[in-house]
VEXRO-12905 format. One record per residue (C-alpha): y, x, z; residue in three letters. Coordinates in steps of 0.05 Angstrom, whole numbers, padded with zeros to 5 digits, always signed. Example, Ala and Ser with C-alpha at 12.3 -4.5 7.8 and 13.67 -1.06 7.14 Angstrom:
# residues 2
-00090+00246+00156ALA
-00021+00273+00143SER
***
This chain:
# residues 458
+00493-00418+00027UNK
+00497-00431-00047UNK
+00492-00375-00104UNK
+00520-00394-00177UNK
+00533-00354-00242UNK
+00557-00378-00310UNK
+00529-00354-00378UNK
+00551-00379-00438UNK
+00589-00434-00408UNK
+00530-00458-00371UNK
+00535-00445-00293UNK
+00477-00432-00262UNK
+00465-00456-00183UNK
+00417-00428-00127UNK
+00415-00466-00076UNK
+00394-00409-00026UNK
+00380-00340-00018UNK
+00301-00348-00017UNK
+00310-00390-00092UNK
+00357-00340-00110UNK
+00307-00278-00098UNK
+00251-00317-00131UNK
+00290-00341-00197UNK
+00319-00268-00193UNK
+00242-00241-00201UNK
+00204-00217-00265UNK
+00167-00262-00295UNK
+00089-00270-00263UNK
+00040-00320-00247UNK
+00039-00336-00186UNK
+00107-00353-00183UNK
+00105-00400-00234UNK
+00037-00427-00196UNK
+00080-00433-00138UNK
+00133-00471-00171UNK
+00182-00422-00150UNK
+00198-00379-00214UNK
+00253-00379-00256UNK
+00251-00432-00320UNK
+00278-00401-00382UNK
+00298-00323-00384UNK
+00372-00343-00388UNK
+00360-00363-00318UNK
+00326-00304-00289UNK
+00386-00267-00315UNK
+00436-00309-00287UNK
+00400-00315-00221UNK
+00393-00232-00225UNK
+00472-00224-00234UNK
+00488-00265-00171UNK
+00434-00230-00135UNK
+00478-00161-00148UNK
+00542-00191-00120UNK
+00514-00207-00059UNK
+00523-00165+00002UNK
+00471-00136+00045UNK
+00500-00157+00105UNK
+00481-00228+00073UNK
+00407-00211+00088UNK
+00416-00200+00167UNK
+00450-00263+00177UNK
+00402-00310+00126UNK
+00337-00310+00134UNK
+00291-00324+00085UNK
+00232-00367+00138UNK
+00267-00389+00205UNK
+00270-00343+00264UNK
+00241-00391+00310UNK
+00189-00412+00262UNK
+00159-00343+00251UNK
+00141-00276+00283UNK
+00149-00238+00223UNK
+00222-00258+00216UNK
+00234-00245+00294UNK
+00210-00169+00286UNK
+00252-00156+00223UNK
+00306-00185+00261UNK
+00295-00153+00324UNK
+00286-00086+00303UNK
+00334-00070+00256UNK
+00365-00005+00273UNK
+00444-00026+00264UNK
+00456+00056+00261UNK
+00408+00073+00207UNK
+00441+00007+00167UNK
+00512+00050+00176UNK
+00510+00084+00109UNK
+00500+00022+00066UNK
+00517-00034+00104UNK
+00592-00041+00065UNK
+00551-00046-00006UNK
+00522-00111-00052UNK
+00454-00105-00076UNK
+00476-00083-00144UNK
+00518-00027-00102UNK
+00455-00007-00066UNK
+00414+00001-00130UNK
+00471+00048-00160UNK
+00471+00087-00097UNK
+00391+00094-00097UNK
+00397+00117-00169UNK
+00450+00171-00159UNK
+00440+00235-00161UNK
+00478+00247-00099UNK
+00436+00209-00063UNK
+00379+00252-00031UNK
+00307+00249+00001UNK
+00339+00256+00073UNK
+00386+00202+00066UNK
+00334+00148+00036UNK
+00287+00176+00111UNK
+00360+00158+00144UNK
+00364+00099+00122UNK
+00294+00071+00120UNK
+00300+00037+00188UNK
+00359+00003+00172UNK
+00338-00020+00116UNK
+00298-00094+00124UNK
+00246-00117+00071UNK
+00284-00170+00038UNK
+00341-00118+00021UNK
+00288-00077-00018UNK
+00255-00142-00041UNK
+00326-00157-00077UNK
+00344-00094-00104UNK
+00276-00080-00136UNK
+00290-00141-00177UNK
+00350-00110-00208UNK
+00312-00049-00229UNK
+00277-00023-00302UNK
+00215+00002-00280UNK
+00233+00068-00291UNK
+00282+00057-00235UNK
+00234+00038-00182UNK
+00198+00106-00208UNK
+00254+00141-00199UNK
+00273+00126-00132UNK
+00206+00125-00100UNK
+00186+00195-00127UNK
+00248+00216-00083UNK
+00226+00187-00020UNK
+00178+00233+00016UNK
+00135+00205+00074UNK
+00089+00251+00109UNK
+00033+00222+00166UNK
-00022+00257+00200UNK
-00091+00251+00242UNK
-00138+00302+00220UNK
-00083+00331+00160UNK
-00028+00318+00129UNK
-00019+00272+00084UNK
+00049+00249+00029UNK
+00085+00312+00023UNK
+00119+00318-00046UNK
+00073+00357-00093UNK
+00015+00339-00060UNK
-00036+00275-00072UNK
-00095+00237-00033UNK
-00155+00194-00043UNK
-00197+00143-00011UNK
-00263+00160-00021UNK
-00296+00089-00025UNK
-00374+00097-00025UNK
-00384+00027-00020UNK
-00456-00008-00023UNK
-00479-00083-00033UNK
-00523-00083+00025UNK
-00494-00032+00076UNK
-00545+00020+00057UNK
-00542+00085+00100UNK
-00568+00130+00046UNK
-00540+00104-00019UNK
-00467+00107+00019UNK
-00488+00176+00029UNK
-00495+00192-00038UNK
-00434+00163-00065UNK
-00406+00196-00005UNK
-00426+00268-00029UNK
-00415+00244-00106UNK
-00340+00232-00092UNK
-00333+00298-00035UNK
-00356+00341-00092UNK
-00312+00319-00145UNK
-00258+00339-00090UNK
-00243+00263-00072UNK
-00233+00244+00008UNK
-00169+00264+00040UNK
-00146+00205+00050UNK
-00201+00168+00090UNK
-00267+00156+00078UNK
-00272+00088+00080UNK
-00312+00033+00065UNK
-00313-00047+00059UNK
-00378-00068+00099UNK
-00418-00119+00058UNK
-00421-00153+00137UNK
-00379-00155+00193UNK
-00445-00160+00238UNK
-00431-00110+00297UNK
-00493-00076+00303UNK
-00485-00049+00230UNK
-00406-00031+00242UNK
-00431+00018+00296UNK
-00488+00046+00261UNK
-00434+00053+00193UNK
-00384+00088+00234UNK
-00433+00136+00277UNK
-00459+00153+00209UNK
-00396+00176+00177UNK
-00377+00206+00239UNK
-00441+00246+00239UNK
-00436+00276+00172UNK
-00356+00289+00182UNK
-00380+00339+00234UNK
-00433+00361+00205UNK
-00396+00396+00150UNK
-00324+00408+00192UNK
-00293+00359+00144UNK
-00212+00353+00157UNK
-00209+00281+00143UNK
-00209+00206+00173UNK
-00269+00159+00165UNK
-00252+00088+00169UNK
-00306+00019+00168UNK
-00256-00034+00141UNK
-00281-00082+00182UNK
-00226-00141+00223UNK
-00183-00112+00275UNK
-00226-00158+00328UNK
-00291-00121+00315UNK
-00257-00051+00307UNK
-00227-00065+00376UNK
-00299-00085+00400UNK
-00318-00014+00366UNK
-00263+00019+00410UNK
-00277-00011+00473UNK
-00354+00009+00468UNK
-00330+00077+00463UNK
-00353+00081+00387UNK
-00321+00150+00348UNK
-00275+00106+00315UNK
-00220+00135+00275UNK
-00175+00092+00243UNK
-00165+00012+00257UNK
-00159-00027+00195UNK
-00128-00091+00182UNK
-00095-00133+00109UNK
-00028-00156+00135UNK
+00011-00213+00094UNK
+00086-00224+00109UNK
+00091-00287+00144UNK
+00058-00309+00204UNK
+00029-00363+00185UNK
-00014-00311+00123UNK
-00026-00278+00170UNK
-00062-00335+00218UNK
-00106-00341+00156UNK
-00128-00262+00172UNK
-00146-00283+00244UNK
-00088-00241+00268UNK
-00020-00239+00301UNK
+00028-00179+00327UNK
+00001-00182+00397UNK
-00070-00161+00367UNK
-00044-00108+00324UNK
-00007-00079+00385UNK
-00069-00088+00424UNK
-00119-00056+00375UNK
-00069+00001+00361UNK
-00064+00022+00429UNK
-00134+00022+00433UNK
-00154+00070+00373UNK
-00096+00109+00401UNK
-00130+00125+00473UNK
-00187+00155+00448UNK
-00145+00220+00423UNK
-00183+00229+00361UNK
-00130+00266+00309UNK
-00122+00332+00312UNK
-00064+00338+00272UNK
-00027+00275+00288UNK
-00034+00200+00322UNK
-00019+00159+00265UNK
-00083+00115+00273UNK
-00073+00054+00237UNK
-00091+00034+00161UNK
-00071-00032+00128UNK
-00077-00061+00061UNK
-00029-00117+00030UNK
-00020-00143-00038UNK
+00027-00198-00076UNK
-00008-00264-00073UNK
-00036-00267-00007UNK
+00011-00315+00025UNK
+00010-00364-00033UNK
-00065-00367-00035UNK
-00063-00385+00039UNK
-00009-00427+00020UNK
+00037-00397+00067UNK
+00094-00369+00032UNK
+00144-00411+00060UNK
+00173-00423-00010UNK
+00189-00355-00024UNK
+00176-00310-00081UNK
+00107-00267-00074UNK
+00141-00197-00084UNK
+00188-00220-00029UNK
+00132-00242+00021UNK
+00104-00176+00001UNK
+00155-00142+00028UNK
+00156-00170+00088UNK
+00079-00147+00110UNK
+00112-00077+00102UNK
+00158-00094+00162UNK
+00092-00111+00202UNK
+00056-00051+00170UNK
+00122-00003+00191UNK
+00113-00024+00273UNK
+00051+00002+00286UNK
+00066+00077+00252UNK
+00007+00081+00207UNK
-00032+00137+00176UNK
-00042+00094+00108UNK
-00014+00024+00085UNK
-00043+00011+00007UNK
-00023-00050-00044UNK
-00094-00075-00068UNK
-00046-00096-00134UNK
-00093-00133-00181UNK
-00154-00148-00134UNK
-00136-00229-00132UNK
-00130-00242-00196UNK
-00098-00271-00263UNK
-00072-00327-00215UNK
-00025-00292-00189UNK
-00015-00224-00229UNK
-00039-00250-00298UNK
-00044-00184-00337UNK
-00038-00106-00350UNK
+00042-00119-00353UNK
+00045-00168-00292UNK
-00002-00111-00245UNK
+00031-00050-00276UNK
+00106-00081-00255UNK
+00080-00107-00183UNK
+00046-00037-00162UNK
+00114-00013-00183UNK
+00156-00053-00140UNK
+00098-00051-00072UNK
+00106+00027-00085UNK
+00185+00030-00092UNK
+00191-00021-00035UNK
+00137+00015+00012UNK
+00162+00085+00009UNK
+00235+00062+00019UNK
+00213+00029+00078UNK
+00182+00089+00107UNK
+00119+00073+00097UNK
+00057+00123+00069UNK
+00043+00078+00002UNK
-00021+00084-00033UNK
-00043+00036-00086UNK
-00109+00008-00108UNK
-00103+00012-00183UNK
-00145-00048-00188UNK
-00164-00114-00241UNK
-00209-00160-00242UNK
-00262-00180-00298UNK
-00230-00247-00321UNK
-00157-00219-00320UNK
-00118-00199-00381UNK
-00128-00129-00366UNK
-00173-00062-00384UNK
-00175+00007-00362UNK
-00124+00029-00411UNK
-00075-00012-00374UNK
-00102+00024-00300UNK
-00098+00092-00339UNK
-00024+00081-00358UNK
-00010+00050-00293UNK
-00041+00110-00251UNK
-00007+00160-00290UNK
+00063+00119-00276UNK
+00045+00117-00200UNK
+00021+00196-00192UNK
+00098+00207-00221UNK
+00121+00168-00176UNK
+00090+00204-00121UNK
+00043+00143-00094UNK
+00015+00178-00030UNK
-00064+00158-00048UNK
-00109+00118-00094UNK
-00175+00093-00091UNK
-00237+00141-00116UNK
-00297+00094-00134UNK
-00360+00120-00163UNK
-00350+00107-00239UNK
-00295+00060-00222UNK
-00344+00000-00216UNK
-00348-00033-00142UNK
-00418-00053-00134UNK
-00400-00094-00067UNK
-00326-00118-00084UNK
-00345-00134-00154UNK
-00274-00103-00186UNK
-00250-00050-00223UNK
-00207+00005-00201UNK
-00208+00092-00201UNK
-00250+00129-00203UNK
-00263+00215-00180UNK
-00251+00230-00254UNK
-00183+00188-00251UNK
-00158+00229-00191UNK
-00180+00300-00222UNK
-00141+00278-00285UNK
-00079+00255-00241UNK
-00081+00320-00214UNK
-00095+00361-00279UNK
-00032+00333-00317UNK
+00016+00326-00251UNK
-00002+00396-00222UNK
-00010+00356-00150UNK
-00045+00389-00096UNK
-00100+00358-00042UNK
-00071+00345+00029UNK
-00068+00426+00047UNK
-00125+00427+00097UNK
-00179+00385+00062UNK
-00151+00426+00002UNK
-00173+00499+00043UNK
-00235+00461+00068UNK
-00254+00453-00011UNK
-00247+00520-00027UNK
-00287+00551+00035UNK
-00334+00500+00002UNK
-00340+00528-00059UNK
-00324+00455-00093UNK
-00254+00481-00120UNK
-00224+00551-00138UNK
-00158+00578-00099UNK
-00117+00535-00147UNK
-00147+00468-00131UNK
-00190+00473-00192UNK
-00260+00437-00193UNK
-00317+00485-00201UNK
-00392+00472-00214UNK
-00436+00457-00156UNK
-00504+00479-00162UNK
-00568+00436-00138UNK
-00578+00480-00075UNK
-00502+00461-00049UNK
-00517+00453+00029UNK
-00481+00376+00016UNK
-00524+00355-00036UNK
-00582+00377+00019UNK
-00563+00321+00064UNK
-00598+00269+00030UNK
-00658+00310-00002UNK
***
């Protein structure tokens, strides 16, 4: 199917839907790597203004990588709820963004709709949109999940406490463990990136934060990021493993490059779901995506990276999980080139995400050789905590020592919190208080040197 506007007495032609999404895209780097971006600004409007008049129905019947060619496409395909479509299915893309943007239109509709809606749909209409749109219209959506609380109701806001360490070391995770806890960081997940994947330290990682979680009653989720294989290794040796983690990219051949497919997600959720760990819900699952990954694994099928990005939500939205988070600027100036490029993208993974129905957090993260600096993360966090992002990352002093990047840190999320007036998930929040870390209003208090946490590791 061919696409065409005319400005200015030149008539612009798009030869497809998947050219006319990626023309129709802001401007970044790694669709101009890919060959795939829009040549001259005149263009990128002209592809944008076709991209309005086209109707959403379009998106069911055209898709973007062939259906026998990928499993990605098949489960988009195959599960799109026709009934939850209802509401919308009569409008054009530009339609759909005016009816997002109305005031009429309210938190329970978007949750009605979010099934019906498929990841290319969003994908399209996020390209039509100021950022302050895609603000707008996320910070109405409202998507709550649980294991041992509750995490994404409106007003409230999470973190991962990340005590990473370069060599997997017991005690110095501790530490940055009890750092972050004490700065009122952790109801998220306390997770970290192993500097291995060698089993022997996965189980001695996640016995360890298991150990101190019950030790001090906390009402939280530990997670070892570690590949879905050795987590379901973990599982089956009956290790006290939360949550399963996996990064999910939105084709299937991005996600071959993972070592993954459906099947094994399906397999290693049901298996984190039998041991009955949560105690406030069973949403067991944690996944991390981010723009780029399919063209670096050069499996993007000649689409547009926000577009394949997307699509990983569809895979992320299947398997119900507790926590799905964009790591936005972690591959680099290749692909999001600077402060602008990673402040737009987390916009549009966020907006995308939630409308979806899926519990977005973002890692408000840059590189060292990217055109970025922590005044750029500061202005993008505060953009994301308005738009009520679900999570982001708490680092000590922002620095990964094991992934090498930059991204938050405690002090980011206790300013977030300060200036927004948001509130911890409600249990961890009480279990800070009984603490003695926070006052009754969420407030951080001194901690004195005898604190029975900061006795763990004396």
């Amino acid at each position: 199917m061919e696409f065409r506007h005319t400005l200015q007495s030149t008539t612009y032609r798009f030869e497809s839907l998947k050219e006319l999404l990626a023309k129709a895209a802001p401007s970044r780097s790694g669709d101009a790597l890919a060959g795939v971006a829009a040549l001259t600004y005149e263009e990128r409007v002209a592809a944008q203004m076709a991209l309005a008049e086209v109707t959403l129905k379009t998106f069911i019947n055209e898709a973007l990588v062939p259906y026998e060619d990928d499993e990605v496409t098949r489960l988009i395909i195959d599960e799109h709820n026709t009934s939850s479509f209802a509401l919308i299915s009569s409008l054009t893309v530009g339609e759909f963004r005016d009816w997002l943007l109305a005031d009429t239109t309210t938190t329970s509709q978007l949750q009605q709709i979010a099934a019906g809606i498929t990841p290319e749909m969003v994908a399209a209409v996020s390209k039509l949109m100021r950022n302050q749109d895609l603000i707008s219209v996320a910070k109405k959506c409202e998507v709550v999940t649980r294991f041992r609380n509750t995490l994404g109701l409106k007003g409230h806001f999470a973190t991962r406490l990340q005590p990473n360490h370069p060599t997997d070391d017991l005690r110095g995770i501790a530490a940055s463990m009890i750092d972050g806890l004490l700065y009122g960081c952790g109801d998220a997940v306390i997770g970290i990136n192993p500097a291995s994947d060698h089993p022997a330290t996965m189980t001695s990682l996640v016995n360890m934060l298991d150990e101190f979680r019950e030790r001090f009653a906390i009402p939280t989720q530990t997670c070892v990021l570690c590949h879905a294989t050795t987590t379901l290794d973990l599982v089956n040796q009956n290790t006290p493993v939360d949550l399963a983690f996996q990064s999910i990219a939105g084709t299937e051949k991005a996600n071959k490059s993972f070592g993954i497919d459906l099947k094994l997600l399906k397999e290693v959720h049901e298996a984190t779901l039998s041991l009955n760990r949560g105690t406030a819900g069973n949403n067991v699952m944690y996944f991390e995506t981010g723009q780029g990954s399919a063209l670096s694994a050069n499996a993007h099928h000649g689409m547009d990276q926000q577009t394949c990005e997307a699509r990983a939500y569809a895979v992320a939205r299947k398997f119900d999980p507790l926590l799905v988070n964009s790591v936005v600027g972690f591959i680099g100036p290749e692909y999001l080139y600077d402060g602008k490029q990673i402040t737009r993208a987390a916009l549009e993974d966020l907006f995308c995400a939630k409308l979806l129905g899926l519990p977005m957090g973002v890692d408000v993260c840059y590189t060292n050789h990217a055109e970025a600096d922590q005044d750029d993360m500061d202005n993008l966090v505060t953009l994301l905590g308005v738009a009520g992002c679900n999570f982001i990352m708490g680092v000590p002093g922002a620095d990964d020592i094991m992934l090498n990047y930059q991204s938050t840190s405690f002090h980011d999320a206790l300013y977030l919190r300060e200036v927004l007036q948001l509130k911890h998930a409600p249990e961890f929040g009480a279990w800070l208080y009984n603490q003695g870390i926070t006052d009754d209003q969420g407030k951080l208090l001194p901690v004195s040197n005898s604190h029975r946490l900061l006795n763990h590791i004396n």
